[in-house]
C-alpha positions as CSV (number, residue, x, y, z in Angstrom):
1,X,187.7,242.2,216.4
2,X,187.7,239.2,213.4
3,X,190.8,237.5,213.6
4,X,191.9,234.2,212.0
5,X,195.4,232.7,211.6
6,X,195.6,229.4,211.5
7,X,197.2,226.4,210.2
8,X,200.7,226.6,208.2
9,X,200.9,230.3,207.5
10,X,200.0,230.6,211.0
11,X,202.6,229.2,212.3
12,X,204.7,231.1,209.6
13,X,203.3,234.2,211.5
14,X,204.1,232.8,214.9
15,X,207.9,232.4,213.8
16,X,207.8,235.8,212.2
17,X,209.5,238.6,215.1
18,X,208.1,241.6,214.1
19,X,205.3,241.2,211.9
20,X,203.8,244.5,212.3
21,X,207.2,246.0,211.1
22,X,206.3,244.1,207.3
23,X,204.0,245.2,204.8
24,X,200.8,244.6,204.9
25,X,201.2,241.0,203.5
26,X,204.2,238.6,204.0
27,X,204.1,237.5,200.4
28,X,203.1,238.7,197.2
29,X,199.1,237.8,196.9
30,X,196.1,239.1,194.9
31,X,193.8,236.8,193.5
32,X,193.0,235.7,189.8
33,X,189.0,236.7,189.6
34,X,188.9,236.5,193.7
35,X,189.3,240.0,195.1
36,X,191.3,242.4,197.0
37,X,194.3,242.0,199.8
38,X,192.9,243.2,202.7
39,X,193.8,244.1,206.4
40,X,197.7,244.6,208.2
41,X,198.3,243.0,211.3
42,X,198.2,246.8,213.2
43,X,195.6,249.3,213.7
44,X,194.6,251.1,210.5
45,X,194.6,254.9,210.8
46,X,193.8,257.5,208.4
47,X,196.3,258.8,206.1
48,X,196.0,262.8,205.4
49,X,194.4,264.0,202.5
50,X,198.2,264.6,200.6
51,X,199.6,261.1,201.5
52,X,196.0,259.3,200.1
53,X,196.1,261.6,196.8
54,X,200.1,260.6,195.9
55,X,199.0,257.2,195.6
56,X,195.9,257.3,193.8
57,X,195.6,256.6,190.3
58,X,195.1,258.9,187.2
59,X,192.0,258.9,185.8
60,X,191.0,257.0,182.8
61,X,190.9,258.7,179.4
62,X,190.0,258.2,175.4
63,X,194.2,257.0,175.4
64,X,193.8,254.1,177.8
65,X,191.2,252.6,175.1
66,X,192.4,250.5,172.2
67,X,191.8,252.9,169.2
68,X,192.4,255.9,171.7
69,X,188.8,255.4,172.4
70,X,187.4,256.1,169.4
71,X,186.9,253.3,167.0
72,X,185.4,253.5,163.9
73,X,181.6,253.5,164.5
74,X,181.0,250.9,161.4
75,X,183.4,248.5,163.0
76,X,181.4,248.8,166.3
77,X,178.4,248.0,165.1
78,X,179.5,245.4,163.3
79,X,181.2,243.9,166.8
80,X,177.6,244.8,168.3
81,X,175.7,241.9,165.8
82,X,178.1,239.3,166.4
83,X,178.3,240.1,170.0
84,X,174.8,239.0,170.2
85,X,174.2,236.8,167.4
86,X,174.1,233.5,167.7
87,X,175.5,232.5,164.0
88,X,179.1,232.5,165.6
89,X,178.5,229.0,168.1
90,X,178.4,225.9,166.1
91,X,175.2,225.3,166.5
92,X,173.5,228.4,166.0
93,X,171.9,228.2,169.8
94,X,174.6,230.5,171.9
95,X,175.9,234.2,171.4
96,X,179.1,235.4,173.6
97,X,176.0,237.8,175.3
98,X,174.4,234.8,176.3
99,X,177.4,234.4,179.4
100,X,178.8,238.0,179.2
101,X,174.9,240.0,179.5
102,X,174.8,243.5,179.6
103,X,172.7,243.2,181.9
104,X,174.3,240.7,184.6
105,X,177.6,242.6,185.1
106,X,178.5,241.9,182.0
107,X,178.9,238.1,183.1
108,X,176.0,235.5,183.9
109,X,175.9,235.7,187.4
110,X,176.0,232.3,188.6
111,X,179.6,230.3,189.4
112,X,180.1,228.1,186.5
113,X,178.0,228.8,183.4
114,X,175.6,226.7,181.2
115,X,177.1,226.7,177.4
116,X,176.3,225.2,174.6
117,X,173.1,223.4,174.4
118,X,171.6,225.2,177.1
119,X,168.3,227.5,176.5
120,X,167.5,230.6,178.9
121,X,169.8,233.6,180.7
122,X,171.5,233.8,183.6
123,X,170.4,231.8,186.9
124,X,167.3,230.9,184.6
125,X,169.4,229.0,182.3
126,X,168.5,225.2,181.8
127,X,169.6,222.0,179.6
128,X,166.8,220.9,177.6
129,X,169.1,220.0,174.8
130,X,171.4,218.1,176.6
131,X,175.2,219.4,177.7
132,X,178.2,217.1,178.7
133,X,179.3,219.2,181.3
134,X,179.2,222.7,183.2
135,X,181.9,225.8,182.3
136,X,184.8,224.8,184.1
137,X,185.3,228.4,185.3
138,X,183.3,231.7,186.2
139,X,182.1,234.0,182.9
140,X,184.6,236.5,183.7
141,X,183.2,240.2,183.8
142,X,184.1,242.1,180.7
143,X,184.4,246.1,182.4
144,X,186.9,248.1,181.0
145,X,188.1,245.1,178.7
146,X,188.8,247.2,175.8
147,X,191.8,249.1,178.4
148,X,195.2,248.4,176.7
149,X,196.8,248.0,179.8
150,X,195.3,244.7,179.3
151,X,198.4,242.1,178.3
152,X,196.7,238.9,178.8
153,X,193.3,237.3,178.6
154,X,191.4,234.5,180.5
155,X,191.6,233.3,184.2
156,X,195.3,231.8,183.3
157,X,196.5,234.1,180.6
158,X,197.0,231.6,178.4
159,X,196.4,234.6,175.2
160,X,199.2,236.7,175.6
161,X,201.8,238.8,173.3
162,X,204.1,237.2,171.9
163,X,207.9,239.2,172.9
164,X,209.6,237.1,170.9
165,X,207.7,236.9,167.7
166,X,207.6,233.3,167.6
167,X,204.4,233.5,166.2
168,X,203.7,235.1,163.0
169,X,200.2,236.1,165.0
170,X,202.1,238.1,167.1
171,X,200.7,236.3,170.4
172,X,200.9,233.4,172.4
173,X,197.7,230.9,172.7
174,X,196.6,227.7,172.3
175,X,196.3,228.1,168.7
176,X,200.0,228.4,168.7
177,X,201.2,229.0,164.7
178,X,197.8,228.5,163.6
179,X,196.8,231.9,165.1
180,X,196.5,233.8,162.1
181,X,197.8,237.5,161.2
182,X,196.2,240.3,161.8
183,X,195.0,240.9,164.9
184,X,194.7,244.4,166.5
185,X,194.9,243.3,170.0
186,X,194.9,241.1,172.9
187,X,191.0,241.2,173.3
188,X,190.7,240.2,169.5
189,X,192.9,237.7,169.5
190,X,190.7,236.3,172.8
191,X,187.6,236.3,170.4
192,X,189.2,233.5,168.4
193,X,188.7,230.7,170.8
194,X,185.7,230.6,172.5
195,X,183.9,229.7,169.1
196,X,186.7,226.7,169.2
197,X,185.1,225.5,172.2
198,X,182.8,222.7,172.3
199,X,180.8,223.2,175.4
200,X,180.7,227.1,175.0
201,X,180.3,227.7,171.5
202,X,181.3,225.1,169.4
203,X,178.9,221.7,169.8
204,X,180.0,218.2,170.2
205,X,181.5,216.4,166.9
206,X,178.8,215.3,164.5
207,X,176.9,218.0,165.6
208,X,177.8,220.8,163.0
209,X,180.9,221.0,160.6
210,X,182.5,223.5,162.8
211,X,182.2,221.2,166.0
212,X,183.6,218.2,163.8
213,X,186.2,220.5,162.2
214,X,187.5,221.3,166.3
215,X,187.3,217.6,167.4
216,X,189.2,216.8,164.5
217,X,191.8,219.3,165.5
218,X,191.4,221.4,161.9
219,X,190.8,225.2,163.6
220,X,191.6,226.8,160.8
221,X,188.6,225.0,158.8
222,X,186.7,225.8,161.7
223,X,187.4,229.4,161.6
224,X,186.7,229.5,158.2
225,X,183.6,227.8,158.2
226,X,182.0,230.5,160.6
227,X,183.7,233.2,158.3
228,X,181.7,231.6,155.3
229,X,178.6,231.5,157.4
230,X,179.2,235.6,158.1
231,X,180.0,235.9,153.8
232,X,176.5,234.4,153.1
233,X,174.5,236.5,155.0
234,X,174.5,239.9,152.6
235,X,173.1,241.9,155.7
236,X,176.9,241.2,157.3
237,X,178.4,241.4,153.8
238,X,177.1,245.0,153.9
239,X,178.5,245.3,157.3
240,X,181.5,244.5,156.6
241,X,182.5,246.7,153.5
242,X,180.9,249.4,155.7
243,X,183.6,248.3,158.7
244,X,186.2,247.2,156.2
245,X,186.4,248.6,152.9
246,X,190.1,248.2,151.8
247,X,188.9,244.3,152.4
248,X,186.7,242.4,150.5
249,X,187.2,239.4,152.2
250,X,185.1,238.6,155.0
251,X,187.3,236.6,157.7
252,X,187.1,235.6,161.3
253,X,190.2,238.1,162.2
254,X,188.1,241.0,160.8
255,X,185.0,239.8,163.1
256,X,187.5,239.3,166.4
257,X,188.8,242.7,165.6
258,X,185.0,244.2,165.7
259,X,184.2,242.2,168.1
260,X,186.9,244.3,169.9
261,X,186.1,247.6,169.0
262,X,182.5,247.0,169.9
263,X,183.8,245.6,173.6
264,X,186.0,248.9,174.1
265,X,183.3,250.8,174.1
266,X,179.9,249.0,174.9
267,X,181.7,248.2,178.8
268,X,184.0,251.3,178.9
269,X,183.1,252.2,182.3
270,X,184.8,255.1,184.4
271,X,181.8,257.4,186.0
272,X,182.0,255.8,189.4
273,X,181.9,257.9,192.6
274,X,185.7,256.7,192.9
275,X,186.5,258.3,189.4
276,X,185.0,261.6,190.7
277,X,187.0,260.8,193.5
278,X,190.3,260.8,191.3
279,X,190.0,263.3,189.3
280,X,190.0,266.0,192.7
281,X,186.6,265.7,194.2
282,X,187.0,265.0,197.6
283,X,183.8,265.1,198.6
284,X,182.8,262.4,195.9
285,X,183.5,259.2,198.7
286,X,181.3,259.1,201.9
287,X,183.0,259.0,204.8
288,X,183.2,255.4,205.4
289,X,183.8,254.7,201.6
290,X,186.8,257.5,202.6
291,X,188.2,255.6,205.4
292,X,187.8,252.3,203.2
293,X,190.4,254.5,200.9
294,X,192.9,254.7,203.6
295,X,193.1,251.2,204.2
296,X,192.9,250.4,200.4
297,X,195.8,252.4,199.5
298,X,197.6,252.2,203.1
299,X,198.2,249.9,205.6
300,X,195.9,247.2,204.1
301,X,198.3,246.5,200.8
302,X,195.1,245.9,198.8
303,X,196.7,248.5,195.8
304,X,199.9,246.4,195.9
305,X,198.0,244.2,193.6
306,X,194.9,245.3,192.8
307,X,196.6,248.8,191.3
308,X,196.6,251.4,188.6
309,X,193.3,252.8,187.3
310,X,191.9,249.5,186.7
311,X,192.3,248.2,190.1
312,X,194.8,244.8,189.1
313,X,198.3,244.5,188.2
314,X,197.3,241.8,185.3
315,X,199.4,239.6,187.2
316,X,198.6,235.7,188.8
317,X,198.4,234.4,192.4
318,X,197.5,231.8,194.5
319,X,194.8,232.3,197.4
320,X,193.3,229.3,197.8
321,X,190.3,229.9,196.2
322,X,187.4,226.7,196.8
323,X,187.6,224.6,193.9
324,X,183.9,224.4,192.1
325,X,183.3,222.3,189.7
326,X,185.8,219.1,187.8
327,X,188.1,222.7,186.6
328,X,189.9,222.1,183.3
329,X,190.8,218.6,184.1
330,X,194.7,218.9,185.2
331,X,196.1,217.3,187.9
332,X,197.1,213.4,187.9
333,X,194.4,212.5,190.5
334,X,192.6,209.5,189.4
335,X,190.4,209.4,192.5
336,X,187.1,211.1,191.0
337,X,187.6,208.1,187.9
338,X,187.7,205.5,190.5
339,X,184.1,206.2,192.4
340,X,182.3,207.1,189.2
341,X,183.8,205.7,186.7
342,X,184.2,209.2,184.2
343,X,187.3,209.1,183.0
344,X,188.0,212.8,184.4
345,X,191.1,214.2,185.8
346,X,189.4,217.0,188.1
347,X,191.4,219.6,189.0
348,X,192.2,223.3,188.2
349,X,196.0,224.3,188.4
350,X,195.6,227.7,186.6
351,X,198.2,229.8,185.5
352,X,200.7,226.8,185.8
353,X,199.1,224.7,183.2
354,X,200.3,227.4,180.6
355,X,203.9,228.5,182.4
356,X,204.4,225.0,183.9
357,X,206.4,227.3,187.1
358,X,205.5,225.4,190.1
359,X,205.4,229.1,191.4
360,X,202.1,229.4,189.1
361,X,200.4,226.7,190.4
362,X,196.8,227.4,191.2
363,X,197.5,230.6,190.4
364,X,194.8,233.1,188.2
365,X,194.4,236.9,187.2
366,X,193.7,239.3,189.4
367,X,191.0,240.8,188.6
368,X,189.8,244.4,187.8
369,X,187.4,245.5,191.1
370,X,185.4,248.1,188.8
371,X,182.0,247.0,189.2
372,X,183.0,244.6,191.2
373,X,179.5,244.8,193.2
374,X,177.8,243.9,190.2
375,X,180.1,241.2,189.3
376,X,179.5,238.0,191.1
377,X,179.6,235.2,191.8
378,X,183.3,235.9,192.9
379,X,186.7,233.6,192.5
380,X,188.0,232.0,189.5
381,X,185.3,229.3,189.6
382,X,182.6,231.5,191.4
383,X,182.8,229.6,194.5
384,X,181.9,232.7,196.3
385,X,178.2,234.2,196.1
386,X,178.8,236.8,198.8
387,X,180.6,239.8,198.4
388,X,181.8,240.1,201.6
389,X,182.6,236.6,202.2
390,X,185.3,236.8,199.1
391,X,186.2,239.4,201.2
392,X,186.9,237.5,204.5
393,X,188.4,234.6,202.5
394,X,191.6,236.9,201.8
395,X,191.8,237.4,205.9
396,X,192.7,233.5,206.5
397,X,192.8,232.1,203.0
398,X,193.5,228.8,204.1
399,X,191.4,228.7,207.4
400,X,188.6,229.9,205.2
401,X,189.7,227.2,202.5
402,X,188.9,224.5,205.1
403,X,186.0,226.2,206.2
404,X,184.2,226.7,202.8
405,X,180.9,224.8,202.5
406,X,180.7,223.6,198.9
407,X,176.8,222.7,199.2
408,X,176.1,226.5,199.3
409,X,177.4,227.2,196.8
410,X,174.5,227.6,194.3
411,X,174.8,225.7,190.4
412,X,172.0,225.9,187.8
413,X,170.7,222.0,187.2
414,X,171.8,220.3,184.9
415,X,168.4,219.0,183.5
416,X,169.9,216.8,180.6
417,X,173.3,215.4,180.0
418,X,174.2,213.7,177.2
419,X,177.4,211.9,177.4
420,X,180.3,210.3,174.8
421,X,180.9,207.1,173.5
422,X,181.1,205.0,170.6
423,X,179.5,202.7,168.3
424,X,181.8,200.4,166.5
425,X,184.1,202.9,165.1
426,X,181.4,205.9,165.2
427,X,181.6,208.1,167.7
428,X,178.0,209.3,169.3
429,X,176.3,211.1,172.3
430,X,173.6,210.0,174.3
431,X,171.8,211.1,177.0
432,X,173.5,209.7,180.3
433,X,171.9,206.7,182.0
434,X,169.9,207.9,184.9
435,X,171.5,205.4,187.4
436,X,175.2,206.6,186.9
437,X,173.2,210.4,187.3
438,X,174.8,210.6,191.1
439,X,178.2,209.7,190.7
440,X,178.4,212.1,187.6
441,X,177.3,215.2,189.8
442,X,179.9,214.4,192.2
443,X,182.2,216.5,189.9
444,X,180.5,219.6,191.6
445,X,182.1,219.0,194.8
446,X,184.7,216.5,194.5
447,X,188.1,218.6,194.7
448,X,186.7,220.3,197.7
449,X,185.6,217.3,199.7
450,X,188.9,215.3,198.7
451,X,191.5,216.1,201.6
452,X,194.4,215.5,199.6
453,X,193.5,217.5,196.3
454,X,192.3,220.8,198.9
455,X,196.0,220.4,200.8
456,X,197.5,221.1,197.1
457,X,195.6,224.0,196.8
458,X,196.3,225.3,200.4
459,X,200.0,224.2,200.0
460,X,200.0,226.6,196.9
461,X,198.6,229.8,199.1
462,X,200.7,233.2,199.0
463,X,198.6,234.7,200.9
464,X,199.2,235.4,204.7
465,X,196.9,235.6,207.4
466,X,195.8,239.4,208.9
467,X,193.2,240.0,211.3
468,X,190.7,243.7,211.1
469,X,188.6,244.6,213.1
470,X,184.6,244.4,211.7
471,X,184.3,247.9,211.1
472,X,187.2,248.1,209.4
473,X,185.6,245.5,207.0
474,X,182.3,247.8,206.4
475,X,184.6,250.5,205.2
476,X,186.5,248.0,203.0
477,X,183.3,247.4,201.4
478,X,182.0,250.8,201.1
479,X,184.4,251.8,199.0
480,X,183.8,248.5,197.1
481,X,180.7,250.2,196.4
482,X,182.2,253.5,195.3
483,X,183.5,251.6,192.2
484,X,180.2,251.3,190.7
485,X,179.0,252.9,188.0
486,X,175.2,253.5,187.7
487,X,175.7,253.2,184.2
488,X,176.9,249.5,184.4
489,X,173.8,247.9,186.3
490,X,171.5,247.8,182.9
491,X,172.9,248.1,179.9
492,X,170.6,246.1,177.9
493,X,170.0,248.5,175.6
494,X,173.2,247.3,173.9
495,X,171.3,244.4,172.8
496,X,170.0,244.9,169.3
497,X,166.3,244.1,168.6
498,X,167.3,242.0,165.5
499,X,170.7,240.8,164.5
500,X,171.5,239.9,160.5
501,X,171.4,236.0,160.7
502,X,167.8,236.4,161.3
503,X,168.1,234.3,164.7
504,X,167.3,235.4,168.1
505,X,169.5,237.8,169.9
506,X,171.3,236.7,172.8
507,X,170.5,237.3,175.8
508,X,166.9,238.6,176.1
509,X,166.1,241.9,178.2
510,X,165.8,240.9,181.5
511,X,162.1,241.2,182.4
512,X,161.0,243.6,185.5
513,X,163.0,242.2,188.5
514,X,164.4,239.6,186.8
């Protein structure tokens, strides 16, 4: 038997009187790109066939899809070039395939990606042009994206609708007012921002008008820039009539709403073993993968977050998830500033930083487990290479949060950085002097090795401590693997062999057992 309590929540547990009388966890928990709620603090037995099927899911159909499935085949093709074209990042050098690859899960597979100014794919990827810093969190998989159960993207949700109309836009986001009209959905208003971002897409000020027009807070310019780039290339004027006719405009809200239409249907993906599974075959699920069902969907608890077809309520939670990387710089910590000298806040408080609910602190999406075998590294920041070990984390979240070795974890170098600073009144970027090289790549590791910022984040847990036994953990993960697809290990294919800027499609085929 594998059993961990300790700590806090343990001694929550040790107060508790009849813990085996509760549901399978004390307090509400999933995980915002971690995994699954696993294990009750009793023996797990094997619910009959009728109980198991009353709780399952319906299958997934053409009128779960945005466009009920079938969007216009113009507009998908048109999402399909600017999926992979790299005329869309500032600098001409960066697709959105580049981090969300058809063939890598539909993500990179490495924890924190490598964006603009990087060259290569995937674990391969390298920074011969120079980058100021990593992805402050893990290329989220893009499966079933196009689902409109779908009410809010990113790790945090920070691009949501709008209840209220507050926003002419219709949604929530960053953009705020200047989030223009128009937009068919969620997952095309999401395609606004990434191209706003200067170490994905956008470039460093100085670099390229659109980076400048960011830096200099003028989005709109920006997005219009990027449209005018799309207007001058008659291949994508053609596209777009084709797409669009009642428009002859060519705007960046037309492209985010291809760019939609072509996700809905490139990473629709519902032909697991679990889907046969669903829709009456019993016989679809091994036995193991079976018994994983029953603990899924009984005593465990994992479908009391991770529910519905797609396997998450789209809601946020705190599990105390290893912090990777300097996050999105929140936190009032100045500790990281003091031994380096960076002027860096380094933390990651999630879903708070757009709510500002202390209950939301550290707290990210739960994510979708469809394809989850082909979707690592797991957690919001990737801290977790290992399937299972995501897995195991959710047993003791915070035993396992003091446990967590942050030198495993595995980060592409960061060949060439190339740093801010000024010139009289000019603002420039060099590369960083090698002899402050060290105490820059402390970043990596610093929230995790600092005792006070990894209390906050245990502090923040909801999840409590359960113990199962080690075969009750393989038939966790066999069912895991019943939500794969076979379709979704290579669809390269998607890529096209030319796109209409005349650049290089991104990513590359992977080669034989790349």
């Amino acid at each position: 038997m594998s059993v961990f309590k300790t700590g806090k929540l343990a001694e929550m547990a040790g107060r508790t009187s009849s813990l085996a009388s509760l549901p399978a966890r004390v307090l509400p928990a999933a995980t915002g790109t971690a995994l699954l709620i696993v294990g009750t603090l009793d023996s797990v037995h094997a619910q009959p066939e009728s109980a198991l099927s009353s709780l399952l899911p319906s299958a997934l159909g053409d009128s779960d899809f945005l466009y009920d499935g079938k969007p216009k085949a113009e507009l998908v093709e048109l999402g399909r070039n600017l999926f992979f074209d790299p005329i869309l990042s500032g600098n001409r050098n960066i697709s959105c395939g580049t981090c969300h690859d058809p063939a890598r899960g539909t993500s990179d597979g490495i924890a924190l990606s490598i964006g603009e100014g990087g060259t290569g794919f995937g674990d391969k990827r390298r920074t011969a042009d120079g980058v100021t810093e990593r992805i402050p969190r893990n290329a989220q998989a893009l499966w079933n994206i196009g689902a409109k159960e779908y009410r809010s993207m990113f790790h945090d949700g920070r691009v949501e609708p709008d209840p209220l109309a507050t926003f002419d836009s219709g949604f929530w986001s960053p953009a705020r007012e200047h989030l223009p009209v128009g937009l068919d959905s969620v997952l095309a208003a999401q395609a606004m921002f990434p191209v706003l971002s200067a170490s994905e897409m956008a470039g460093q000020k100085g670099e390229n008008p659109v980076a400048t027009a960011v830096a200099e807070d003028r989005i709109t310019d920006a997005w219009n820039l990027l449209a005018e780039r799309l207007a001058d290339q008659p291949q994508y004027r053609t596209l777009f009539r084709a797409a669009i006719p009642e428009d002859n405009e060519v705007t960046m809200v037309q492209a985010a709403n291809a760019l939609a239409a072509f996700q809905s249907v490139a990473f629709r993906s519902n032909q697991t073993a679990f889907d046969q599974f669903i829709a009456g075959d019993h016989t679809a699920l091994s036995h193991t993968a079976r018994k994983g069902a029953d603990l899924f969907y009984g005593k465990a608890g994992c479908a009391d977050c991770h529910s519905g077809a797609l396997l998450t309520d789209h809601d946020f939670h705190a599990i105390a998830v290893p912090q990777i990387g300097p996050g999105k710089g929140h936190g009032g910590d100045t500790s990281y500033w003091r031994a380096s000298g960076f002027g860096l806040h380094t933390e990651d408080e999630g879903r708070y930083r757009v709510t500002f609910k202390m209950d939301d602190l550290f707290a990210f999406r739960t994510p979708s487990l469809r394809n989850v075998s082909l979707t690592g590294p797991w957690g919001h920041d990737g801290a977790f290479d290992d399937l299972e070990a995501m897995v195991r984390h959710h047993l003791d979240s915070v035993a396992s949060l003091e446990a967590f070795d942050a030198d495993t974890v595995s980060l592409p170098e960061l060949d060439q950085i190339i740093e801010k600073t000024g010139d009289g009144s000019e603002l420039i970027f060099r590369p960083l002097n090698p002899e402050r090289r060290s105490a820059f790549d402390l970043r990596d590791r610093w929230v995790h090795g600092a005792a006070e910022l990894r209390e906050r984040i245990a502090n923040a847990n909801t999840l409590a401590p359960v113990q199962l036994e080690e075969p009750q953990i393989a038939e966790l993960m066999a069912f895991l693997d019943s939500l794969t697809d076979p379709t979704a290990k290579d669809r390269s294919a998607l890529i096209p062999q030319t796109v209409p800027s005349g650049l290089e499609p991104q990513p590359t085929p992977l080669e034989p057992g790349g």
